[in-house]
C-alpha positions in Angstrom: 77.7 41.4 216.6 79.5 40.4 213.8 81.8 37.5 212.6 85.3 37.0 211.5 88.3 34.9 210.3 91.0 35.9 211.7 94.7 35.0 210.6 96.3 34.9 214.2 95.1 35.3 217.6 98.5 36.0 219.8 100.3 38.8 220.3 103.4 39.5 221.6 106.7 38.2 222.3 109.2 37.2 225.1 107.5 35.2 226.8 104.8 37.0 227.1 101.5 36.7 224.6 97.9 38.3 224.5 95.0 37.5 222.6 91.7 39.4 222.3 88.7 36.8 221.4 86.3 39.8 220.9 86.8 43.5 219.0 84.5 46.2 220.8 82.4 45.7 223.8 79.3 46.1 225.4 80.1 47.3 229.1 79.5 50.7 227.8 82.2 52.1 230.6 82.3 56.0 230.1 86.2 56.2 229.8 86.9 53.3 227.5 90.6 53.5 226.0 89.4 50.9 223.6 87.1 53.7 221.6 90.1 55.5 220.9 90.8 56.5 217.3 94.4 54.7 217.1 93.2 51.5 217.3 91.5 51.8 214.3 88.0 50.6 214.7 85.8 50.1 211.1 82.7 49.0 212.9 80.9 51.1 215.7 82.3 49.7 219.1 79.1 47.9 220.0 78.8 45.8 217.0 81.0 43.5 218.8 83.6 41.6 216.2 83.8 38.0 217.3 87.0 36.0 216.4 85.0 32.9 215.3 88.3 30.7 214.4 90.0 31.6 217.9 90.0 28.8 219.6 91.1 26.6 216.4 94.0 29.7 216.1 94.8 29.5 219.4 95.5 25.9 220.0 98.0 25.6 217.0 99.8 28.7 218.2 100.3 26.7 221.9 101.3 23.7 219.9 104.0 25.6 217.8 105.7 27.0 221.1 108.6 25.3 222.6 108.3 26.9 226.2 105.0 27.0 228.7 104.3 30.6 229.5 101.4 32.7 230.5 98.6 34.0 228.3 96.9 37.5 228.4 93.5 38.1 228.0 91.2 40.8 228.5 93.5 43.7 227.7 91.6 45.5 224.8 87.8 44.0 225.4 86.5 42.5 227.8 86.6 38.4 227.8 82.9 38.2 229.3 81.0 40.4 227.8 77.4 39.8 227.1 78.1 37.5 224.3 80.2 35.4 225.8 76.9 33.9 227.3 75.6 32.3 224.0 79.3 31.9 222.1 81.7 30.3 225.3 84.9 31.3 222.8 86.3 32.5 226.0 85.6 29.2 227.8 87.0 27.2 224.6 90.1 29.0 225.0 90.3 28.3 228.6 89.9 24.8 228.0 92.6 24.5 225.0 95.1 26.5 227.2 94.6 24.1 230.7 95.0 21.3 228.6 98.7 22.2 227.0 99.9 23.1 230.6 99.8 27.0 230.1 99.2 29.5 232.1 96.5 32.5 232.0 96.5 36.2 233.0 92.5 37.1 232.6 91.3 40.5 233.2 87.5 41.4 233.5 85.0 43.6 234.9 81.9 40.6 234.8 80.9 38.4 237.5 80.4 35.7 234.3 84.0 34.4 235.1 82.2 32.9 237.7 81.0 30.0 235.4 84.5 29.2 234.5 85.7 28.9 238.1 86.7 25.6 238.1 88.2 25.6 235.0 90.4 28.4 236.0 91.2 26.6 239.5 91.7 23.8 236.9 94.5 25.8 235.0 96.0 27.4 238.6 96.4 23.6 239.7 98.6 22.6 236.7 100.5 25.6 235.5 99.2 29.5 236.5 96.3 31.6 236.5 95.8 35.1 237.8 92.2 37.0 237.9 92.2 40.8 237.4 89.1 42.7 238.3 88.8 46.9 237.3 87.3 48.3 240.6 87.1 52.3 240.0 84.1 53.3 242.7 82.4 51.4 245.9 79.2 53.8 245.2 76.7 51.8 243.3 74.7 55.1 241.4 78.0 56.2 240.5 79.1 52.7 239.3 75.9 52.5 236.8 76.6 56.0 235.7 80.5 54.9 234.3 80.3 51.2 234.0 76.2 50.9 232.8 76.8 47.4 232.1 78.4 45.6 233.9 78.2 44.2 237.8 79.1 46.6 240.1 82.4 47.0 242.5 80.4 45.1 245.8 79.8 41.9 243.3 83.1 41.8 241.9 84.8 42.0 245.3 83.2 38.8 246.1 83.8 37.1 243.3 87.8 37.9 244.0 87.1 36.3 247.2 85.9 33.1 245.7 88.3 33.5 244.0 90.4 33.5 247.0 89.1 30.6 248.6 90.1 28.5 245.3 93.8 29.5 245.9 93.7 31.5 242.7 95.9 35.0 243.0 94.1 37.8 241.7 95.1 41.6 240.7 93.2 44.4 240.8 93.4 47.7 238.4 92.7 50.6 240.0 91.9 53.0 237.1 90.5 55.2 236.3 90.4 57.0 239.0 88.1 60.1 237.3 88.6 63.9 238.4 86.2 65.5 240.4 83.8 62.3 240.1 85.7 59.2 241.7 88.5 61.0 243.3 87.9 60.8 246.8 89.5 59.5 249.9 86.7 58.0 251.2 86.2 56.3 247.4 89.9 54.9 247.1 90.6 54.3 251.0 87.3 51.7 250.8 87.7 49.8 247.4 92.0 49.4 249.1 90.4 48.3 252.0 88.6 45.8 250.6 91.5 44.5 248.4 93.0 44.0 251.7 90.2 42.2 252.9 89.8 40.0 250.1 93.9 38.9 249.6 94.3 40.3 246.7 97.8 39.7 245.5 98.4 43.1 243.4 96.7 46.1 242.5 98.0 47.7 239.3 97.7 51.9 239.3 99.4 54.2 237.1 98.8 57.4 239.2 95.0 58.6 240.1 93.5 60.1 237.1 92.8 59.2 233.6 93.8 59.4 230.1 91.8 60.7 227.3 92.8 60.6 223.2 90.6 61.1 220.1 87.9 59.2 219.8 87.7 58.3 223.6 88.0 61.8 224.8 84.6 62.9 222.6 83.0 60.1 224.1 83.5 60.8 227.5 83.2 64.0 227.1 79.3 63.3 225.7 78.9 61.2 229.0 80.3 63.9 231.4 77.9 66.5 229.6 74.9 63.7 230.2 75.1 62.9 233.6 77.0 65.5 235.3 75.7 69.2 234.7 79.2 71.8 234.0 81.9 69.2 234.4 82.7 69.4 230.9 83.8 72.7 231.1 85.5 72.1 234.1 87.7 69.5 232.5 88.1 71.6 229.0 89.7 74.6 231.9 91.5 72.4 233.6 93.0 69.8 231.0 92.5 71.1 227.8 93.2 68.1 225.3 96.3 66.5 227.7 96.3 62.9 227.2 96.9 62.6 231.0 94.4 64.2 233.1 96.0 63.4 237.2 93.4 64.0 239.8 93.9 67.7 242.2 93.9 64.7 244.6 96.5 62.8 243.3 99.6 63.0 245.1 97.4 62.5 249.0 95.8 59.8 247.3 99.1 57.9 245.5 100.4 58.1 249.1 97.8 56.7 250.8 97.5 53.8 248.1 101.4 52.9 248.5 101.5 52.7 252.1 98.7 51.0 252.6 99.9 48.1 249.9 103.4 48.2 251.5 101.5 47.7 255.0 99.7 44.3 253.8 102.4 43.2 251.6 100.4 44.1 248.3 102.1 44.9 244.6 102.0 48.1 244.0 103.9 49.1 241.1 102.9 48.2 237.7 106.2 46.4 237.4 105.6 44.3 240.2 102.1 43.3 239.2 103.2 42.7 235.4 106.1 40.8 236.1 104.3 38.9 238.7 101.5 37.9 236.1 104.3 37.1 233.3 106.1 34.4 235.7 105.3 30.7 235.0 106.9 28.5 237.5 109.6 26.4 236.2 108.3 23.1 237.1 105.2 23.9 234.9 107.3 25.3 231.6 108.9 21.9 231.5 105.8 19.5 231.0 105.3 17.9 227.6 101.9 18.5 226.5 101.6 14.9 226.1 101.6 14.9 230.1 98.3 16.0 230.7 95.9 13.4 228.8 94.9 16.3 226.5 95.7 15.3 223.3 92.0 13.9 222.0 90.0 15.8 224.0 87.2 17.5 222.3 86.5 21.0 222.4 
């Protein structure tokens, strides 16, 4: 771990803004898109690069906007990683956004959110916040294999239904979905079930499969040839170095996954879940930010 000044902490623009507190993570998930070469790492992934000046960059980029809107986190690396334990810039953040009246988009794969519950019931009461949890396989050996980590898919499907009970809408991403490892009916039918179970307001999914580039692809690769004897060749036959690597399974699987969404009145297209998690409310977007008590308030 490692620290940094950085010069800005949003990115984006119409409306809709991302930041990334942390640079790298420690999850260790097999199929990381972050370890890709085009995003231009200089330090080894786990040497985790900590935005120290976030919060501080954060809060005069909310004070400098003249319309309430959501903010993305969680995108690039994830906002709970082990770090976030000792440092709380995540929590900071939180804090600065609930008290200008904005709203938060927050993806993770860590049951830490947990700690920041009632701050993000906090934020969902005044403005907008939606939780999105990656759930790639219910099998708990499988799950330490890709995501080493991290809690596995049983403990992040309650903490969506807490959650729940709170009133806070959550997403789920369901990807990767890995060939010849994750791919299953069984696999996808139970983790959909229990989205269903559990309310969940979208799932975001892009087709069953994966996607691989330099950088990311050597690293799976590695992983594949660790833990699952001959499926490296399998993929080098089947995929060569395609970027997009769909499942054998995917079409049986994409249409099991859309009809049971459409059944229980989930978002299933990664339109509807985006533009879902983009809308603020209009009664929110028009409070002052003197409205809420914040100004003061120490951080």
């Amino acid at each position: 771990m490692h620290f940094v000044d950085a010069k800005s902490i949003l990115t984006g623009n119409g409306g809709r803004y991302g930041m990334n507190i942390y640079r790298g993570c420690s999850h260790g998930c097999i199929y990381c898109d972050s370890r890709s070469a085009c995003y231009r790492f200089t330090h080894p992934f786990e040497d985790i690069e900590v935005k120290k000046n976030a919060p501080e960059l954060l809060e005069a980029a909310l004070l400098a906007k003249k319309k309430k809107c959501m903010i993305g986190t969680g995108a690039m690396s994830d906002p709970y990683m082990h770090c976030e334990e000792e440092l709380r810039l995540t929590r900071r953040c939180l804090e600065i956004i609930s008290g200008y009246g904005f709203g938060v988009a927050i993806q993770t794969k860590s049951d830490r959110i947990m700690r920041d519950i009632d701050l993000l019931d906090e934020i969902n009461q005044k403005a907008k916040c939606v939780v999105q949890f990656t759930l790639t396989t219910y099998n708990d050996a499988l799950c330490h294999i890709i995501e080493p980590n991290v809690c596995n898919t049983r403990r992040r499907i309650e903490v969506l239904a807490e959650m729940q009970k709170r009133g806070i809408p959550t997403v789920v991403w369901l990807c990767p979905i890995l060939p010849f490892i994750n791919d299953t009916e069984e696999n996808v039918r139970t983790i959909l079930e229990e989205c269903v179970r559990v309310g969940v307001k979208g799932i975001v999914c892009f087709g069953m499969g994966l996607t691989l580039r330099e950088g990311d692809r050597e690293y799976y690769y590695a992983a594949l040839e660790r833990h699952f004897s001959g499926l490296k060749q399998k993929y080098i036959a089947a995929y060569g170095n395609a970027y997009e690597l769909a499942s054998p399974n995917n079409g049986k699987l994409m249409a099991m996954f859309t009809r049971l969404c459409r059944e229980h009145g989930i978002l299933c297209t990664p339109e509807e879940c985006f533009r879902f998690m983009a809308e603020l409310p209009d009664k929110y977007e028009q409070l002052s930010i003197f409205d809420d008590g914040f100004r003061g308030r120490t951080i």
